[in-house]
N, C-alpha and C positions, 0 to 999 in steps of 0.2 A: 504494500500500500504506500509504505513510504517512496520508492523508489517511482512509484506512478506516480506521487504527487509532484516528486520532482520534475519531473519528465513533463507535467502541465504547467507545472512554475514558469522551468524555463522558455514552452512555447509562446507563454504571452507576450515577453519583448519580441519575440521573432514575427509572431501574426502580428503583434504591432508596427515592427518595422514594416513588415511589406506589405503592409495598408497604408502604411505612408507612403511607400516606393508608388503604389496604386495611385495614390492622390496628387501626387509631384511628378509623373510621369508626363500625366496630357500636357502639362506645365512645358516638360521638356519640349516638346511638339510644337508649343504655341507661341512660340520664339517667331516673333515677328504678325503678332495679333492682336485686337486691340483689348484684348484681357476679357471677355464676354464669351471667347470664340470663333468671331468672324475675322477673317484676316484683312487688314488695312493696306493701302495705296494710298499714296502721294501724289500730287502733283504744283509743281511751283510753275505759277502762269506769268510770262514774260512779253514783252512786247514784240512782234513781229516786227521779221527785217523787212525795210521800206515802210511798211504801212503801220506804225506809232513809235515814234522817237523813243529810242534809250530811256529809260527810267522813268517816262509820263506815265505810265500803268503799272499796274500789279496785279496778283492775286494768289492764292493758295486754294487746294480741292485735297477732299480728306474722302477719300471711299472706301467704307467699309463690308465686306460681302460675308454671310452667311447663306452658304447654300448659292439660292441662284437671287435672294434678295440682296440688293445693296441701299445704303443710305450713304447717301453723298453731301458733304457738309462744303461749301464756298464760299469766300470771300472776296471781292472785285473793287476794285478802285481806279481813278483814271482815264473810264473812259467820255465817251461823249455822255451827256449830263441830257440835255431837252432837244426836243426840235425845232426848229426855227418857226417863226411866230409869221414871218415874211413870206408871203402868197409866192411873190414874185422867185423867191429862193425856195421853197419847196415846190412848186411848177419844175422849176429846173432840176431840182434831185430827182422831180420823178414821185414826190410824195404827194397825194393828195390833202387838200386844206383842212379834210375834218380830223389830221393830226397834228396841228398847229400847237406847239408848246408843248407838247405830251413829253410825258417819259421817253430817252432815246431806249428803243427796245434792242435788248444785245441774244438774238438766238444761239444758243450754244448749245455744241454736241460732244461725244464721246467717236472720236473718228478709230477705225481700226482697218489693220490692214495693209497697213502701205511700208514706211521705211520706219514706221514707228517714231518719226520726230517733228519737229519744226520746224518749214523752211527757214530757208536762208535765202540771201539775195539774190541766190544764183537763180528761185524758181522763177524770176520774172522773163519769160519765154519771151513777151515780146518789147521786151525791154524800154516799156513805158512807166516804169519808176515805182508801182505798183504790184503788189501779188496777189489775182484772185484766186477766190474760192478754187476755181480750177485747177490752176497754175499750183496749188497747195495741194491738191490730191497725192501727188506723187510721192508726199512727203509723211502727210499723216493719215492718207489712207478715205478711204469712203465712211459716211456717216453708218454709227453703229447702234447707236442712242442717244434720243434726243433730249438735254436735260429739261425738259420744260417743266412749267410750273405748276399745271394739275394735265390731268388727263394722260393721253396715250405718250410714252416715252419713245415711240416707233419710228421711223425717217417719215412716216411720212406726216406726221409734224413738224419734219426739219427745217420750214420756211414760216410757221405761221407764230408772227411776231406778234400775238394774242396770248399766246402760253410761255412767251421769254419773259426773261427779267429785264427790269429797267434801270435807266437812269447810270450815272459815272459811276456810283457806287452801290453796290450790292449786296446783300446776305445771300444765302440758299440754302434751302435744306430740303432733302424728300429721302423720302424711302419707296421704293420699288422693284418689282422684278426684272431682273436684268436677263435680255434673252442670252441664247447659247454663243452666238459669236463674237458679241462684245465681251462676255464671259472670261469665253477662250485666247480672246485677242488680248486682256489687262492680263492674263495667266501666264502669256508667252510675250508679254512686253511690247507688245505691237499695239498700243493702243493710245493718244492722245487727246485732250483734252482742247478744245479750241473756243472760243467766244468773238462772236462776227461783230462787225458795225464797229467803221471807224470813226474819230472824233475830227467833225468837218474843221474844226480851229486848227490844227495838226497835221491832218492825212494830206498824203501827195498831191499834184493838183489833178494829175489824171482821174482820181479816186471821185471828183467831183463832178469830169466831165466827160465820161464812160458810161458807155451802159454796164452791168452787172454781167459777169460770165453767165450767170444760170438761166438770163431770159425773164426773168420775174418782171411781174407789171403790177403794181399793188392795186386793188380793189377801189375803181374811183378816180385811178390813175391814166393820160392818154399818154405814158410813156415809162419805158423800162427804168428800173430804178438803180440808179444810179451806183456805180461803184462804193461807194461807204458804207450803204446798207449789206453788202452780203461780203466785202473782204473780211478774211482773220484778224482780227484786231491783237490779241492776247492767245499765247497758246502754252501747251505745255503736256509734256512725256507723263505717263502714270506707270510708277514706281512701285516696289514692295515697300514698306514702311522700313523695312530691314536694312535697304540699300542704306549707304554711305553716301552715294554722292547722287545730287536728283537734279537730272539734266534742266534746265531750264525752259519752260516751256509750262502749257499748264494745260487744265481739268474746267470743266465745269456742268451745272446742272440749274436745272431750273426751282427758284420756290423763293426769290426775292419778288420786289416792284416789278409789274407787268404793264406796258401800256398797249391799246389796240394799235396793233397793225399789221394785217394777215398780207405775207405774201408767198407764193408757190416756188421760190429759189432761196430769200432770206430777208428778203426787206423791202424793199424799191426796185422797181422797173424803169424801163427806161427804150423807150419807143425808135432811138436814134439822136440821144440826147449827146452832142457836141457841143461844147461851149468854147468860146475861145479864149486865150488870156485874158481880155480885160473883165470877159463875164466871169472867169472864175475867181480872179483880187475879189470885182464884187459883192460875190456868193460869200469870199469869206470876211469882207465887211459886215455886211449884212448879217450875219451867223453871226461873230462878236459882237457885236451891239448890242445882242439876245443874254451875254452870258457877264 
């Protein structure tokens, strides 16, 4: 009896140790999670080359996934602020009058797919000072999810500037389900974070007197909209939280200020909108006088 009791004595520190070993195991695993379970990405959102000067913008995207749900937490600063109040200057972006003053809406998506980064200077193909939407593919890939701010998170929301955030500066936050290929794309590092619509005080002057790569023409509008509305403005790589170094470039998702402005590319159409130097000085006269 004695010697049974011993024999139980000592199992007790032993099934205690490796109940602990049990409990501090998943521990081991979750090295680079955000302590809930779900494993965390980064992204540091930077201002694109040509289309927003060096250190005018910022941002950060914090996405967390469990499973195939993610919550994506943003912050945005920097970019264009309102729309212009001037008939005469939204005519020529392309944007129709009943969004005069509004929130500037910034559509942002989760692109995947491509080179996995942010262009660089070199994407401007046709070497008009600018880099759209297009010109960007090659870089960060086709849209994968759209972070908007309620509803479907699908592309094909990816123009209607109804469900973006607005305004220079931002919050966001949603939780949703993230389908399989964006999934797969932040899992294999091929995924980045981008936020459209340039700010007309700063962007190139081509930006101003371009029509948009996608063809979009906004609701209301007798002309395509204009380059600002659908270039990259802010972009950036989504990272493991683990990494050590987070390329520059950034994330983003909808669930800040939203203003109406639905359009089928990303913002403004534009019908064959050319302006020439002196209408673009006064385009952004006019646009500063507003801010």
């Amino acid at each position: 009896m004695r010697t049974k009791k011993k024999m139980l004595m000592a199992a007790v520190p032993v099934a205690g140790c490796l109940a602990a070993l049990g409990a501090t195991a998943p521990a081991a695993h979750a090295a680079g999670t955000d302590g809930s379970g779900g494993t965390s990405y980064q992204a540091t959102l930077a201002p694109v080359a040509l289309n927003t000067p060096s250190g005018a913008a910022s941002g950060h995207v914090t996405i967390t996934i469990n499973g195939d749900r993610a919550t994506v937490s943003e912050q945005v600063s920097g970019l264009a602020t309102t729309l212009p109040t001037d008939t005469k200057t939204l005519s020529a972006l392309g944007i129709p009058a009943a969004f005069a003053g509004k929130p500037f809406p910034h559509v942002q998506h989760i692109h995947i797919n491509g080179q996995g980064v942010c262009p660089t200077s070199s994407a401007d193909a046709n070497g008009d000072g600018v880099i759209s939407t297009v010109e960007g593919h090659h870089a960060y890939g086709m849209i994968g999810t759209t972070l908007s701010t309620k509803g479907s998170t699908g592309a094909d929301t990816a123009t209607d500037v109804t469900v973006a955030p607005g305004g220079g500066s931002f919050t966001y936050q949603r939780t949703f389900t993230l389908n399989q290929d964006t999934l797969s794309a932040i899992k294999n590092n091929k995924a980045v974070v981008v936020v459209h619509g340039l700010n007309p005080a700063n962007a190139p002057k081509a930006s101003l007197s371009t029509p948009n790569s996608l063809g979009v023409t906004l609701p209301g509008a007798n002309k395509k909209l204009a380059l600002i509305g659908t270039a990259p403005a802010v972009c950036g790589k989504l990272v493991s939280s683990q990494m050590n170094t987070m390329p520059s470039g950034g994330v983003a998702t909808g669930g800040g200020s939203t203003s109406g402005v639905q359009d089928q590319g990303l913002f403004y159409g534009a019908g064959g909108l050319l302006l020439g130097a002196g209408a673009v000085l006064a385009l952004r006269r006019r646009f500063g006088k507003q801010h």
